[in-house]
C-alpha angles and dihedrals in degrees: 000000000000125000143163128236139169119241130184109256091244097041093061092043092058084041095058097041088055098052084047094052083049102048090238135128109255080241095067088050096049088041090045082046090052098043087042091056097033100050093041092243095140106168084198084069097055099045092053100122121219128276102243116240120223118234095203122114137209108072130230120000105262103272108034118121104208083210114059116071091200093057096053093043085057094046093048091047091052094050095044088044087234120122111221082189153066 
């Protein structure tokens, strides 16, 4: 089927020089874009890497309240000797 679409100028650009790199039809990138986003097969998705876990033990430092962003901004600017406020 033929249709028509509207492309940025430098999107289409990039698209064309990829399918060129690859040896592919613009056509078979755009086809491969759609089916990626409309079957859910992001391959973004699979090459996240994971978030590392740290190993270390003992909870918060004495004093931090978890729920208060003020209070952990002010610890953080007291440890890295900058001052987020006036």
């Amino acid at each position: 089927m033929r249709t028509t679409i509207r492309l940025k100028d430098e999107l289409l650009k990039r698209a064309k020089r990829k399918a060129a790199r690859e040896g592919r039809s613009l056509t078979s990138l755009i086809e491969e874009g759609l089916l990626t986003v409309l079957t859910g097969n992001s391959r973004h998705k699979s090459q996240a890497k994971p978030l590392p876990i740290s190993k270390r033990k003992g909870g918060l430092k004495p004093g931090i309240e978890i729920n208060r962003n003020a209070a952990l901004l002010d610890v953080d600017d007291d440890e890295s000797g900058w001052t987020s406020r006036t």
